[in-house]
Every structure is written in structure tokens, then in C-alpha cells.
PDB file with one MODEL, atoms N, CA, C and O in Angstrom:
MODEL        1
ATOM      1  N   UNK A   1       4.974  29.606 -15.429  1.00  0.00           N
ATOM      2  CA  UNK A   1       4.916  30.160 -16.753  1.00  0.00           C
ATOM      3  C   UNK A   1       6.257  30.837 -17.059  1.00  0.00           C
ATOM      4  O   UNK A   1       6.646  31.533 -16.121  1.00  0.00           O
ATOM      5  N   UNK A   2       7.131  30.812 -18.215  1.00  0.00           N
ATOM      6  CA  UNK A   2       7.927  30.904 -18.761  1.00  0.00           C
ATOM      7  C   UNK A   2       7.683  32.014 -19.729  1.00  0.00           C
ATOM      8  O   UNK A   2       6.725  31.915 -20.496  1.00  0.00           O
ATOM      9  N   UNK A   3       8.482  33.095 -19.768  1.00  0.00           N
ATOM     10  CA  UNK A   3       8.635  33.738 -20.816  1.00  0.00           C
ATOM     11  C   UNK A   3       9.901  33.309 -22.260  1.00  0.00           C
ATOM     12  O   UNK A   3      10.813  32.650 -21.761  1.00  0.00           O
ATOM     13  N   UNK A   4      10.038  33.440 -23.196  1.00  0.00           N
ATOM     14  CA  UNK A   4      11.170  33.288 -24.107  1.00  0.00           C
ATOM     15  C   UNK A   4      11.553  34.948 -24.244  1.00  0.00           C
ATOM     16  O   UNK A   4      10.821  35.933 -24.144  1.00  0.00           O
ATOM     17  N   UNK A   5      12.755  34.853 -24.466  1.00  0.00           N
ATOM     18  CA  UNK A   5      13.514  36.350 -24.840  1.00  0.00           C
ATOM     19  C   UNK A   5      13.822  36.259 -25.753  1.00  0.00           C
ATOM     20  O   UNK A   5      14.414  35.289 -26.227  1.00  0.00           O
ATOM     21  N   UNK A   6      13.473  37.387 -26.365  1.00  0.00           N
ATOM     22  CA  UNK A   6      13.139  37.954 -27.691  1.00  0.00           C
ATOM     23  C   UNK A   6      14.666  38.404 -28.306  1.00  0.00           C
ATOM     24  O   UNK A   6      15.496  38.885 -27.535  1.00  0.00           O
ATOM     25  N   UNK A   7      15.016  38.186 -29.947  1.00  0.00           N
ATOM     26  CA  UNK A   7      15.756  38.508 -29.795  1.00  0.00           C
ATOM     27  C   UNK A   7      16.763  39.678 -29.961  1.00  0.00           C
ATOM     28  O   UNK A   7      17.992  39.741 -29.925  1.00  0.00           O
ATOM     29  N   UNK A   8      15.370  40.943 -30.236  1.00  0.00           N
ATOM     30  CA  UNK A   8      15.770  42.211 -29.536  1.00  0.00           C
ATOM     31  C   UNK A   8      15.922  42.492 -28.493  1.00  0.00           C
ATOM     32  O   UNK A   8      16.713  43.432 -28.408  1.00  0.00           O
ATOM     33  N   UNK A   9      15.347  41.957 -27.032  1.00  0.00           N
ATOM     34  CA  UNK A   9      15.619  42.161 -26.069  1.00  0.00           C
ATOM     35  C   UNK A   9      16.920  41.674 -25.487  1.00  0.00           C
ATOM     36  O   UNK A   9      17.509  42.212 -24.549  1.00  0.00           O
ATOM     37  N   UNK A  10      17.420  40.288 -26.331  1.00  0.00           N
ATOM     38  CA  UNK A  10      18.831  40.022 -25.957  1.00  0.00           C
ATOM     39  C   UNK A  10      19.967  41.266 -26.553  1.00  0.00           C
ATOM     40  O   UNK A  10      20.978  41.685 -25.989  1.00  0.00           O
ATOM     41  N   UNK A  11      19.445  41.624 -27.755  1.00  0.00           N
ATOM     42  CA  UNK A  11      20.253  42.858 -28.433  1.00  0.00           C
ATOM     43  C   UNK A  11      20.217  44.044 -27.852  1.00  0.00           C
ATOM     44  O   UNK A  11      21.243  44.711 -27.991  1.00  0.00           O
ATOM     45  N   UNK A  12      19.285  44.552 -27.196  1.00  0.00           N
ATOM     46  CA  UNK A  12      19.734  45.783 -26.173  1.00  0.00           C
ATOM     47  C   UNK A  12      19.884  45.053 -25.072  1.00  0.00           C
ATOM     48  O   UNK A  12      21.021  45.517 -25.151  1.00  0.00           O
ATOM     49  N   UNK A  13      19.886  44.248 -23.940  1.00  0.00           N
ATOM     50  CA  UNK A  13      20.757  44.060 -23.191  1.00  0.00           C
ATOM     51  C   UNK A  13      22.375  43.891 -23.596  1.00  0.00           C
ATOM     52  O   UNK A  13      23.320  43.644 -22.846  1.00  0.00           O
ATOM     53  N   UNK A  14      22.369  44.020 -24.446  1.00  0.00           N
ATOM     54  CA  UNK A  14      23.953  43.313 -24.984  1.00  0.00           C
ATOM     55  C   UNK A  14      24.620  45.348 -25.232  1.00  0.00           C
ATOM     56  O   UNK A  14      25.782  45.752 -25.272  1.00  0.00           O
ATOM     57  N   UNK A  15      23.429  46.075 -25.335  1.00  0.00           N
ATOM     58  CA  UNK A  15      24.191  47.365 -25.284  1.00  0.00           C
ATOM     59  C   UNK A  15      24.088  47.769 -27.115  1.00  0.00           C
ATOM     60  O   UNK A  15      24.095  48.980 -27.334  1.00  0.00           O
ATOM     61  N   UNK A  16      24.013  47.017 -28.146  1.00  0.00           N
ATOM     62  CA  UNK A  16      23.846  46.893 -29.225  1.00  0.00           C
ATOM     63  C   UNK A  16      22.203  47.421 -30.110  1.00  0.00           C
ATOM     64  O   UNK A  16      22.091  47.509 -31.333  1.00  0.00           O
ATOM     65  N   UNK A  17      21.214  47.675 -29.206  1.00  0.00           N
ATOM     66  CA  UNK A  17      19.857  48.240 -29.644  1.00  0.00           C
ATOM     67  C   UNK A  17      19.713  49.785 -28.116  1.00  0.00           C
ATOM     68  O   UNK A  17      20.209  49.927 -26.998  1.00  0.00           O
ATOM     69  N   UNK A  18      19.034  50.364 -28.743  1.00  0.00           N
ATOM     70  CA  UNK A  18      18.552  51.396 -27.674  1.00  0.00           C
ATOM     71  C   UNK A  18      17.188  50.480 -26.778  1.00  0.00           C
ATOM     72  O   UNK A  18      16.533  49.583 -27.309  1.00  0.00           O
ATOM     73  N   UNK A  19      17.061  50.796 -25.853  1.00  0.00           N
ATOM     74  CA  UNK A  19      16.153  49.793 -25.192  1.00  0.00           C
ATOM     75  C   UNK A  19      15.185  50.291 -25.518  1.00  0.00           C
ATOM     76  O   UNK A  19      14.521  49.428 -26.092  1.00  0.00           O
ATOM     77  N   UNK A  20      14.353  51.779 -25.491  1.00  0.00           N
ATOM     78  CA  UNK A  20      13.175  52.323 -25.952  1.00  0.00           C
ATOM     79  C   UNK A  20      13.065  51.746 -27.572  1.00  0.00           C
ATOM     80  O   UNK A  20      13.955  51.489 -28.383  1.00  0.00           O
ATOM     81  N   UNK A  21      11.333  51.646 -27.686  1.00  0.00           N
ATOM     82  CA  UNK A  21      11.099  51.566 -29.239  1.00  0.00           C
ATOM     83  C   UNK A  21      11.793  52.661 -29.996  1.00  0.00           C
ATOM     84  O   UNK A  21      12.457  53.476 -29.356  1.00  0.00           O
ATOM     85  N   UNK A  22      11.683  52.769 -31.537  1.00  0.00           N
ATOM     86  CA  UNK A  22      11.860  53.906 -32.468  1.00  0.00           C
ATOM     87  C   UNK A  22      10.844  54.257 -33.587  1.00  0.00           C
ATOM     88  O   UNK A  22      11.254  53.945 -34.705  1.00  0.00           O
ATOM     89  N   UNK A  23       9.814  54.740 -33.557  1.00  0.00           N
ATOM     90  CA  UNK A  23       8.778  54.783 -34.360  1.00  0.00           C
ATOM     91  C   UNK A  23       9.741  55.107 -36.164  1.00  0.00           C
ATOM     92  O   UNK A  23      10.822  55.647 -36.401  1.00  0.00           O
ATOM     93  N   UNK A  24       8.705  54.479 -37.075  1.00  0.00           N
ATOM     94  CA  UNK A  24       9.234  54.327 -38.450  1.00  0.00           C
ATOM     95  C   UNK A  24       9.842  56.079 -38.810  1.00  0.00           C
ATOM     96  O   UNK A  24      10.847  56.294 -39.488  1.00  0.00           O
ATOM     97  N   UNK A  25       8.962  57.191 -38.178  1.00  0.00           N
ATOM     98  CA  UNK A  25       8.814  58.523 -38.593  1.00  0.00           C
ATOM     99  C   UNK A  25       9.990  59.032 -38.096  1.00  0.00           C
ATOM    100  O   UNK A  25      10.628  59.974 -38.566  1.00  0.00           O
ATOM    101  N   UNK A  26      10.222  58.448 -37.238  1.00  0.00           N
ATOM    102  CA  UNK A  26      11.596  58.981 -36.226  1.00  0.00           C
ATOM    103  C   UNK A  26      12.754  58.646 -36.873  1.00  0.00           C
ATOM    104  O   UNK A  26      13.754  59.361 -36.805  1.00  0.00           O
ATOM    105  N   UNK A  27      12.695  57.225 -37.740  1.00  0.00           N
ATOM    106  CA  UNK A  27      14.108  56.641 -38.201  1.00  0.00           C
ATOM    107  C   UNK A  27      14.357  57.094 -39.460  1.00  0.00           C
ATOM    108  O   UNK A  27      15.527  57.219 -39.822  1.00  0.00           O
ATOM    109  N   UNK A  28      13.220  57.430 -40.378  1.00  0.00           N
ATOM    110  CA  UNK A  28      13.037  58.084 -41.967  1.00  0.00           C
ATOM    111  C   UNK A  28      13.891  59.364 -41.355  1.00  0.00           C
ATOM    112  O   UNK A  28      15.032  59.516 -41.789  1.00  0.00           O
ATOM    113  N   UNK A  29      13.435  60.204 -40.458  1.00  0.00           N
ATOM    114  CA  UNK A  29      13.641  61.608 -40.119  1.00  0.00           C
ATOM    115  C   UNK A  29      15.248  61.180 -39.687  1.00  0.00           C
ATOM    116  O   UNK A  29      15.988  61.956 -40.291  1.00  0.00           O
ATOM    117  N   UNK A  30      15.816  60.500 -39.098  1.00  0.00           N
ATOM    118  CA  UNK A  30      17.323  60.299 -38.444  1.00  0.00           C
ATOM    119  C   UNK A  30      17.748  60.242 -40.193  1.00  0.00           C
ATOM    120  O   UNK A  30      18.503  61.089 -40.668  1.00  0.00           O
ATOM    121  N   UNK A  31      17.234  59.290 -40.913  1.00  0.00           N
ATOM    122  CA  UNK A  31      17.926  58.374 -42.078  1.00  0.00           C
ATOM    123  C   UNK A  31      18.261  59.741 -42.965  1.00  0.00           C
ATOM    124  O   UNK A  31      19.418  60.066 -43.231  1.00  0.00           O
ATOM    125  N   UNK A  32      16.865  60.648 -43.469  1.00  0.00           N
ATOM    126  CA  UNK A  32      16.940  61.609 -44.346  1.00  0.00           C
ATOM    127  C   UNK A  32      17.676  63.027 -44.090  1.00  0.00           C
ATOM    128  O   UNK A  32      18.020  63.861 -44.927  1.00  0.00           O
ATOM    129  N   UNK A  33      17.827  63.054 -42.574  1.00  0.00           N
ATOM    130  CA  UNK A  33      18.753  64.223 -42.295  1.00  0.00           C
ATOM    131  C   UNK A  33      20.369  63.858 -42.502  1.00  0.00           C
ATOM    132  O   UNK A  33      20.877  64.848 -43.029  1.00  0.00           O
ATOM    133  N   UNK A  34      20.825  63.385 -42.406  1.00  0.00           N
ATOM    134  CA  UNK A  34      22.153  62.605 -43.044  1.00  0.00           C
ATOM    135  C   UNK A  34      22.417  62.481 -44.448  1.00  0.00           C
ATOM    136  O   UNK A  34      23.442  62.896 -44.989  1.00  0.00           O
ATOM    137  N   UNK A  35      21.431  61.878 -45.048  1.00  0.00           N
ATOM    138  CA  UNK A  35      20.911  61.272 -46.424  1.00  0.00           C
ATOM    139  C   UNK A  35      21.270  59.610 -46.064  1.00  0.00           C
ATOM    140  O   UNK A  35      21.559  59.001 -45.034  1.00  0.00           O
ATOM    141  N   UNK A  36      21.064  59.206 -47.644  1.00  0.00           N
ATOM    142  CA  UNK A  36      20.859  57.752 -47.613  1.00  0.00           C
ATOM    143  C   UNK A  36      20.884  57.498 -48.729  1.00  0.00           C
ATOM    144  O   UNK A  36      19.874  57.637 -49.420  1.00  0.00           O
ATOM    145  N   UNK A  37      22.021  57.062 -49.218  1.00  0.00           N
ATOM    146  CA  UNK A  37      22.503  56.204 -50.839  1.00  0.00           C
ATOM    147  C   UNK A  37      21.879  54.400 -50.764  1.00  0.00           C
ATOM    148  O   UNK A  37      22.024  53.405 -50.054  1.00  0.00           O
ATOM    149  N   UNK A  38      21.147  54.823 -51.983  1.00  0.00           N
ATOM    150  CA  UNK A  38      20.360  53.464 -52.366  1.00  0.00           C
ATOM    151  C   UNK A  38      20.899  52.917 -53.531  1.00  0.00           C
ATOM    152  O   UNK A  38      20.340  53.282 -54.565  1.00  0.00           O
ATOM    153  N   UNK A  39      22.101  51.917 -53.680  1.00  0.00           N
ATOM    154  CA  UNK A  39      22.209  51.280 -54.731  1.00  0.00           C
ATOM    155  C   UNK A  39      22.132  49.811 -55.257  1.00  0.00           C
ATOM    156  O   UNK A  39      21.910  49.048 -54.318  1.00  0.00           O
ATOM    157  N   UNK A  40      22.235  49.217 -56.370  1.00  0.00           N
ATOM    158  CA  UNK A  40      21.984  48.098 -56.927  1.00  0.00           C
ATOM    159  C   UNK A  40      21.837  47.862 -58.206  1.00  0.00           C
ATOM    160  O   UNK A  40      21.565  48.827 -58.920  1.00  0.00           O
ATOM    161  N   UNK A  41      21.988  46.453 -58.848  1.00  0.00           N
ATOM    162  CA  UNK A  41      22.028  46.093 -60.074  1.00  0.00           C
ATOM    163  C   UNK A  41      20.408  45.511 -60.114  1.00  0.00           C
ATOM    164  O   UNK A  41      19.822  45.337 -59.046  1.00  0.00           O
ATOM    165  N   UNK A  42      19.680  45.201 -61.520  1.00  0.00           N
ATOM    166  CA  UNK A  42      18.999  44.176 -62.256  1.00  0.00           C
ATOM    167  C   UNK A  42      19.447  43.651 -62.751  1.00  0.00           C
ATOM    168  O   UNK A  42      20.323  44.327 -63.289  1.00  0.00           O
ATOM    169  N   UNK A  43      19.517  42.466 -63.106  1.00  0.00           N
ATOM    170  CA  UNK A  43      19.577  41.952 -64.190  1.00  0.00           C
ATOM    171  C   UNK A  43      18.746  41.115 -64.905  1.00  0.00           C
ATOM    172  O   UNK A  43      18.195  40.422 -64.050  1.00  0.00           O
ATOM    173  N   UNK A  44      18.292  40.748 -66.151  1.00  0.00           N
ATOM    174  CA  UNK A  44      17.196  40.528 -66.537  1.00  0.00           C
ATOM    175  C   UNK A  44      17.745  39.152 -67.339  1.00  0.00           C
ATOM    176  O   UNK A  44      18.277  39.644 -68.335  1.00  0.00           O
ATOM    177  N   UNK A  45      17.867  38.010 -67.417  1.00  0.00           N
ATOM    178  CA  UNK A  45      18.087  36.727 -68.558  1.00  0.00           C
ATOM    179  C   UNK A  45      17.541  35.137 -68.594  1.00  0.00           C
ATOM    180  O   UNK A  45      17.274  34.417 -67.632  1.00  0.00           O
ATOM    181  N   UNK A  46      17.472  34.863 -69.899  1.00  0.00           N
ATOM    182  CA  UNK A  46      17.202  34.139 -69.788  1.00  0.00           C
ATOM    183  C   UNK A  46      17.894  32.640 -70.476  1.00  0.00           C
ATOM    184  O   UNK A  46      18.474  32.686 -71.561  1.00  0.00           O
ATOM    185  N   UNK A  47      17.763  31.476 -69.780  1.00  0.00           N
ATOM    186  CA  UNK A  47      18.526  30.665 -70.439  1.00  0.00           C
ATOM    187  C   UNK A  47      20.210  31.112 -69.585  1.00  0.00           C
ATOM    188  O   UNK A  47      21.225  30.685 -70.136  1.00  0.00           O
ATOM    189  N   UNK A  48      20.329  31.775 -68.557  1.00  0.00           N
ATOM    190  CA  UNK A  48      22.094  32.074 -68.390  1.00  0.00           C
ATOM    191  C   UNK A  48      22.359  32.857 -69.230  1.00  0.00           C
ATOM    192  O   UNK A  48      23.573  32.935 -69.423  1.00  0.00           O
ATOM    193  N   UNK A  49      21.730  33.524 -69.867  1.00  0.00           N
ATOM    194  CA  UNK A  49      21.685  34.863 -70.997  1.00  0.00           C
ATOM    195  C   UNK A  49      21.425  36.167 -70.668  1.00  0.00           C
ATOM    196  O   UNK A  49      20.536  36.831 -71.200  1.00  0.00           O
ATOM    197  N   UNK A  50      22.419  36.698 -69.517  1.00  0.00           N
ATOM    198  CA  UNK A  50      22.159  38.349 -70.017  1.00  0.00           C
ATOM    199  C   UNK A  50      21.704  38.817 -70.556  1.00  0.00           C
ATOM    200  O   UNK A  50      22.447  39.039 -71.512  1.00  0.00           O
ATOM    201  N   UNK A  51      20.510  39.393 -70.758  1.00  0.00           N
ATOM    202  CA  UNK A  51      19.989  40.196 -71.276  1.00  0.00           C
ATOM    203  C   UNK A  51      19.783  41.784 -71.564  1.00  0.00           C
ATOM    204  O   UNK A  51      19.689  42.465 -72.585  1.00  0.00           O
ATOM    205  N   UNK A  52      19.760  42.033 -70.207  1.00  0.00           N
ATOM    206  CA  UNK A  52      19.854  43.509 -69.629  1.00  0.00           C
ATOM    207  C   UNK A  52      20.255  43.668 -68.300  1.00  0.00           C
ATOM    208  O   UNK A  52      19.961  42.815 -67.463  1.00  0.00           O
ATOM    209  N   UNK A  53      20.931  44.723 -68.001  1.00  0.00           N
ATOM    210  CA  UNK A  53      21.798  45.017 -66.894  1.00  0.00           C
ATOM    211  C   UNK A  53      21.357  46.630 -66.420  1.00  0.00           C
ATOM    212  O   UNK A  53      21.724  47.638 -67.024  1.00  0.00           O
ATOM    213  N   UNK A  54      20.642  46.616 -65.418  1.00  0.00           N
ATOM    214  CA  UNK A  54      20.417  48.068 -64.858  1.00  0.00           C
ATOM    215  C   UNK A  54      21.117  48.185 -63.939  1.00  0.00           C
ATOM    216  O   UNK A  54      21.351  47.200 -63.240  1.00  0.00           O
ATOM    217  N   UNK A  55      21.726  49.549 -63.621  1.00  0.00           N
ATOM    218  CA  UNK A  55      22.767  49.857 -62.123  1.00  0.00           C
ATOM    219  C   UNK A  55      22.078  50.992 -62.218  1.00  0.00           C
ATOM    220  O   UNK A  55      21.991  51.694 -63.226  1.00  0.00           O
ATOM    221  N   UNK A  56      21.437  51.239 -60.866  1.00  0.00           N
ATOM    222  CA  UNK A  56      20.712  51.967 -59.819  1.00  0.00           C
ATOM    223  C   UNK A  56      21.303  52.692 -58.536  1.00  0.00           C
ATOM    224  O   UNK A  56      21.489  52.239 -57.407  1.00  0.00           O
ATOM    225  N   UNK A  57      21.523  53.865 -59.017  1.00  0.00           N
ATOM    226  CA  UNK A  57      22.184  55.091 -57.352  1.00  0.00           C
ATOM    227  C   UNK A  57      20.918  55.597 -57.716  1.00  0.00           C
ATOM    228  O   UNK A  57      20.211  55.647 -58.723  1.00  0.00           O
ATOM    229  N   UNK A  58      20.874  56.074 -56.142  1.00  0.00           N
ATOM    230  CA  UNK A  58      19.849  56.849 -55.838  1.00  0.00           C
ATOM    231  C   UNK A  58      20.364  57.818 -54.724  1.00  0.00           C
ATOM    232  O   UNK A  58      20.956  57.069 -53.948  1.00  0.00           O
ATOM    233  N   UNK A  59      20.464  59.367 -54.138  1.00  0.00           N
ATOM    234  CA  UNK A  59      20.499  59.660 -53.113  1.00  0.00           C
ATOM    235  C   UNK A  59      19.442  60.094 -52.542  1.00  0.00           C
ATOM    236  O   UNK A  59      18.755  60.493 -53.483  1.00  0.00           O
ATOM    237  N   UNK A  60      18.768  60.302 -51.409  1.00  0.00           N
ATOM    238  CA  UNK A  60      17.743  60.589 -50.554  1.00  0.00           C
ATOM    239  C   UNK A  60      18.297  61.276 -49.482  1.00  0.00           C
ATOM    240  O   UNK A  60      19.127  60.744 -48.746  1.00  0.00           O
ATOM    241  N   UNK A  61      17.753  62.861 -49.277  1.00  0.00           N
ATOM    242  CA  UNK A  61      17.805  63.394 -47.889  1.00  0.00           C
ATOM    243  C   UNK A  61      17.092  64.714 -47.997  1.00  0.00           C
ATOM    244  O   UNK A  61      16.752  65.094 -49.118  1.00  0.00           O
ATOM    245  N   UNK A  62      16.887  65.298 -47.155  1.00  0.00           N
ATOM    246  CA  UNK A  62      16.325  66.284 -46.910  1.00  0.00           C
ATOM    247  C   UNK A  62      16.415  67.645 -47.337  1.00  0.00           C
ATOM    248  O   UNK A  62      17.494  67.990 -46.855  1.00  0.00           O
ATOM    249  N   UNK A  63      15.986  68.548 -47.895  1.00  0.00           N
ATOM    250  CA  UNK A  63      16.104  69.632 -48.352  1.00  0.00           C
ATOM    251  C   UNK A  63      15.302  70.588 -47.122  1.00  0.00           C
ATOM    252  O   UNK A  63      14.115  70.716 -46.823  1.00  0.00           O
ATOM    253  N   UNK A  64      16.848  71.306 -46.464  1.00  0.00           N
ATOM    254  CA  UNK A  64      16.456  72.374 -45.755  1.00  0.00           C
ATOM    255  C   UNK A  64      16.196  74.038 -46.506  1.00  0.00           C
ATOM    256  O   UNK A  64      17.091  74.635 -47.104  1.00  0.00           O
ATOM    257  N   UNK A  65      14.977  74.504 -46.334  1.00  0.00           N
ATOM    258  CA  UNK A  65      15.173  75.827 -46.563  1.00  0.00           C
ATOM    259  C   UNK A  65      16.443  76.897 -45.902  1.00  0.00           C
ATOM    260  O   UNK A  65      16.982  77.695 -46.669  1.00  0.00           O
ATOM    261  N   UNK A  66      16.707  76.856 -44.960  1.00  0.00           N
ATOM    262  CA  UNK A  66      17.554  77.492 -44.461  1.00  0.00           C
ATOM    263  C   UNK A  66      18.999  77.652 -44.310  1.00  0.00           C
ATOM    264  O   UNK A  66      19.662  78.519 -43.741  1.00  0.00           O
ATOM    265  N   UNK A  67      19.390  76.378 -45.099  1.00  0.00           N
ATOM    266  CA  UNK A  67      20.678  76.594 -45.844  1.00  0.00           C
ATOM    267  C   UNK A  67      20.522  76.602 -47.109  1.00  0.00           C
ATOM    268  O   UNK A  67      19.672  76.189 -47.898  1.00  0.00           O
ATOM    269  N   UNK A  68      22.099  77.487 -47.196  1.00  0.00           N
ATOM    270  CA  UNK A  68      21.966  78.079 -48.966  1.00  0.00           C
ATOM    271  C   UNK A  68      21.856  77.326 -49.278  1.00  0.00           C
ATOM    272  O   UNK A  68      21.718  76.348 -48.544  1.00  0.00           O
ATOM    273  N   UNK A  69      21.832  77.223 -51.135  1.00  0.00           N
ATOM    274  CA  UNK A  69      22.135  76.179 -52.302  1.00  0.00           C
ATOM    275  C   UNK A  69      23.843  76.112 -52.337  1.00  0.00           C
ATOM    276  O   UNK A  69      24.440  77.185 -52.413  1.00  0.00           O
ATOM    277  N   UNK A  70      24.245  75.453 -52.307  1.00  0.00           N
ATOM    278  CA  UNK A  70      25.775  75.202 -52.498  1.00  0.00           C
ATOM    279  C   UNK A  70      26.368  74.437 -53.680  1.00  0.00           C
ATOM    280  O   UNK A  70      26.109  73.235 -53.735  1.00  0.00           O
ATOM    281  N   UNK A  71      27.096  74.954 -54.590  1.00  0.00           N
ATOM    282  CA  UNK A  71      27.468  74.322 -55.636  1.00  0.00           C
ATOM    283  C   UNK A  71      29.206  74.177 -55.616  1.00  0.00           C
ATOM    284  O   UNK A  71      29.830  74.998 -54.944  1.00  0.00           O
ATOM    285  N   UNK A  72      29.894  73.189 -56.316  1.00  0.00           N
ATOM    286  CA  UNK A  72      31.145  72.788 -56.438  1.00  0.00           C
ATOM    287  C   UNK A  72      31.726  74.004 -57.548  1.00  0.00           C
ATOM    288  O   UNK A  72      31.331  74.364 -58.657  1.00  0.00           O
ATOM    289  N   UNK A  73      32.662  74.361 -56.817  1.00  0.00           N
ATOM    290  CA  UNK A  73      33.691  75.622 -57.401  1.00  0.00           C
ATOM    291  C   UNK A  73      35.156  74.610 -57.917  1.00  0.00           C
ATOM    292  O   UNK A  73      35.900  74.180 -57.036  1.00  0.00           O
ATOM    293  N   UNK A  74      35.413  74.344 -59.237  1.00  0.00           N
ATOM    294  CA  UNK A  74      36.466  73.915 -59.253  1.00  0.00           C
ATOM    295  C   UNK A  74      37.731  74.522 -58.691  1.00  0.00           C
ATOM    296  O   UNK A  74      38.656  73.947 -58.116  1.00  0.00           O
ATOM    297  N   UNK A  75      37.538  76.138 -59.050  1.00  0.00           N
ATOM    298  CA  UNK A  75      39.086  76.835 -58.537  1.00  0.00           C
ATOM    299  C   UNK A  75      39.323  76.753 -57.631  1.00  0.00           C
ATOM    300  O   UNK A  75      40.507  76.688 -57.302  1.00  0.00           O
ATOM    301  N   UNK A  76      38.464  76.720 -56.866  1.00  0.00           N
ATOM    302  CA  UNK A  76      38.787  76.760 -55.338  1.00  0.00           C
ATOM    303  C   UNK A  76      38.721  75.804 -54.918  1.00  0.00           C
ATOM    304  O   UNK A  76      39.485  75.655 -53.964  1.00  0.00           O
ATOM    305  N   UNK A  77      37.776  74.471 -55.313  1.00  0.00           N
ATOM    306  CA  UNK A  77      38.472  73.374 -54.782  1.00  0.00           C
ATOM    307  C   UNK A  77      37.164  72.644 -53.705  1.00  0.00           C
ATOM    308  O   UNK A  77      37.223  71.513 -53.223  1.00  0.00           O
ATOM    309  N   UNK A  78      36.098  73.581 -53.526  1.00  0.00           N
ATOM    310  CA  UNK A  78      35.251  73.261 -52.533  1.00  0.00           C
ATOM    311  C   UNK A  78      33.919  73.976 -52.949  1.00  0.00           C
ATOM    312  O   UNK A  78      33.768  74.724 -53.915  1.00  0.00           O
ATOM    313  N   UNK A  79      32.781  73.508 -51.820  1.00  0.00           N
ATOM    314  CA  UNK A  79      31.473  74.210 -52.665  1.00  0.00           C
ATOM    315  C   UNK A  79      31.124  75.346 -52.139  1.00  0.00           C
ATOM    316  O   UNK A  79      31.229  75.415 -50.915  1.00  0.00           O
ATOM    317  N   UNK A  80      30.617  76.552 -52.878  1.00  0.00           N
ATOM    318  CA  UNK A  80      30.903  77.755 -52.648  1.00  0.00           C
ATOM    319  C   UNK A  80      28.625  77.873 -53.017  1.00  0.00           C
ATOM    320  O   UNK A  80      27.863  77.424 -53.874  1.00  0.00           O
ATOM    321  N   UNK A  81      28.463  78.867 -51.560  1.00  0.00           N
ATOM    322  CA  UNK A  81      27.267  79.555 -51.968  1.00  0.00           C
ATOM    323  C   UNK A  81      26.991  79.924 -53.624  1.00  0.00           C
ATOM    324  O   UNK A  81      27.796  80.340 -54.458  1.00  0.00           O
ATOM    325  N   UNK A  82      25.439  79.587 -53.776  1.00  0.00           N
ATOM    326  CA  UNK A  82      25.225  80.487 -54.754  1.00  0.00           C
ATOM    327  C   UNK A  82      24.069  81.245 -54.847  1.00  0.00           C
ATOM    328  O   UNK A  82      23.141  80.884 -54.124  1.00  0.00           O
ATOM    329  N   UNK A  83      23.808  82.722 -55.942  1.00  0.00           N
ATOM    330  CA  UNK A  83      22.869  83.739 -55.317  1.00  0.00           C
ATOM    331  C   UNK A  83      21.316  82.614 -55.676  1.00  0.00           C
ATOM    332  O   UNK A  83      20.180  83.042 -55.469  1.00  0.00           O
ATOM    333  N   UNK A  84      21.456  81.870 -55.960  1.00  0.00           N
ATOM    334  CA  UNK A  84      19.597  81.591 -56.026  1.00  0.00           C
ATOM    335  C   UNK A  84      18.908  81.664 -55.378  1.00  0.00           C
ATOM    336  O   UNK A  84      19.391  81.609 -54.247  1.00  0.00           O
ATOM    337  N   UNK A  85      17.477  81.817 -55.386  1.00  0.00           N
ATOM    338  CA  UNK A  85      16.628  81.940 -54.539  1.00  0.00           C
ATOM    339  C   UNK A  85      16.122  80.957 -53.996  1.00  0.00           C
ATOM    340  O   UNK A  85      15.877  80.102 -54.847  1.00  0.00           O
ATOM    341  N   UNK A  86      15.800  80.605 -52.846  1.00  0.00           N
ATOM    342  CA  UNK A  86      15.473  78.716 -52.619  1.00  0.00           C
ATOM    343  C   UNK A  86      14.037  78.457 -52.687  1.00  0.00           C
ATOM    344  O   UNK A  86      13.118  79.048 -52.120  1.00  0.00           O
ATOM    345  N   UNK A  87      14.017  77.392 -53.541  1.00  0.00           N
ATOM    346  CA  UNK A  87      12.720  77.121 -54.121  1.00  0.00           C
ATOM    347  C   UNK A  87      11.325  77.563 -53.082  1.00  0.00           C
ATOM    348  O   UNK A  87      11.407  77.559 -51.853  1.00  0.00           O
ATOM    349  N   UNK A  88      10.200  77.892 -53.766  1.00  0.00           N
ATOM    350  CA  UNK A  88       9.139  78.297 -52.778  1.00  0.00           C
ATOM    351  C   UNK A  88       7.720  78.031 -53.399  1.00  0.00           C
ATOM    352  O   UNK A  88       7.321  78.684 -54.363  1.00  0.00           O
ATOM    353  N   UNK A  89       6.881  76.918 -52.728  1.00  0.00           N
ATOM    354  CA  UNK A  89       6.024  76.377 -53.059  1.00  0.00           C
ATOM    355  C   UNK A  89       4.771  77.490 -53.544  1.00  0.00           C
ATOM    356  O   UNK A  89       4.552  78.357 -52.699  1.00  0.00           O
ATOM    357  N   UNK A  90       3.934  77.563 -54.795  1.00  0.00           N
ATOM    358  CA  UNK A  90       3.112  78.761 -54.799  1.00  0.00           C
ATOM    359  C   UNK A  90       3.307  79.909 -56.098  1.00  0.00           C
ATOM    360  O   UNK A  90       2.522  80.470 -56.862  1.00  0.00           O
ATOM    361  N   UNK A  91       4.697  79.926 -55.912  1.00  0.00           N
ATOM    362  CA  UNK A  91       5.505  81.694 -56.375  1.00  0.00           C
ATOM    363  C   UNK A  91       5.390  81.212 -57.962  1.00  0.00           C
ATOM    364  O   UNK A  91       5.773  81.957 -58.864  1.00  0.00           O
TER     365      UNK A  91
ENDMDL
END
């Protein structure tokens, strides 16, 4: 009996995959602590007729309580604390 190799298993032998699985919760949680820019066009026609053209950004990541709110300071050139209070579910 013969096994076939899979061809994730050729991809972490190759050093290119982690050999352990990665559950979906684990990779959302890696993806959203970083963030994660989602972009793209629609386009909608018919006949080779343009019709409509949507362009789609999106950013996605995580909102920690425990760092400030930080906003862009032109004078200075960089983003500078600000006094708000950070949002609180309830209040």
C-alpha cells in the first residue's frame, strides 16, 4: 500500500509551510493584529459596455483598548496621542 504526498506536506518539508496545523481563529487573530487591506474593482457591463465601476479599500484590524487613540499632527509631522476616552461598551 502506497501513500501519495500531499501537497502541503511537500510544502513544509520544503521549509515553506509550518509543519503543525493553524486553526482559522489563530490566523484571523495573526491577520487582524497587524491589520489587513482588502482591495478591488467591480465592474458591471454589458454588451463590452461599462457600465459601472466600483473601487473597494477596506482596512481590517484590531482595536486594542490599551493603546491610546492616536491621531496625525501635521506640525509635527507624526501621530500624536489624543485626550479621548476609549470607547466603552454600556456607558
Amino acid at each position: 500500500m502506497t501513500f501519495e504526498e500531499t501537497r502541503g506536506d511537500r510544502l513544509a518539508a520544503e521549509g515553506r509551510l509550518p509543519p503543525e496545523r493553524v486553526a482559522l481563529v489563530d490566523l484571523l487573530d495573526r491577520l487582524l493584529s497587524g491589520g489587513v487591506v482588502v482591495s478591488g474593482d467591480i465592474v458591471l457591463s454589458i454588451a463590452d459596455i461599462d457600465l459601472v465601476r466600483i473601487s473597494v479599500r477596506a482596512l481590517f484590524m484590531s482595536i486594542r483598548e490599551s493603546e491610546p487613540i492616536r491621531a496625525y499632527d501635521p506640525v509635527r509631522g507624526h501621530a500624536t496621542r489624543t485626550d479621548r476616552e476609549p470607547y466603552e461598551p454600556g456607558r
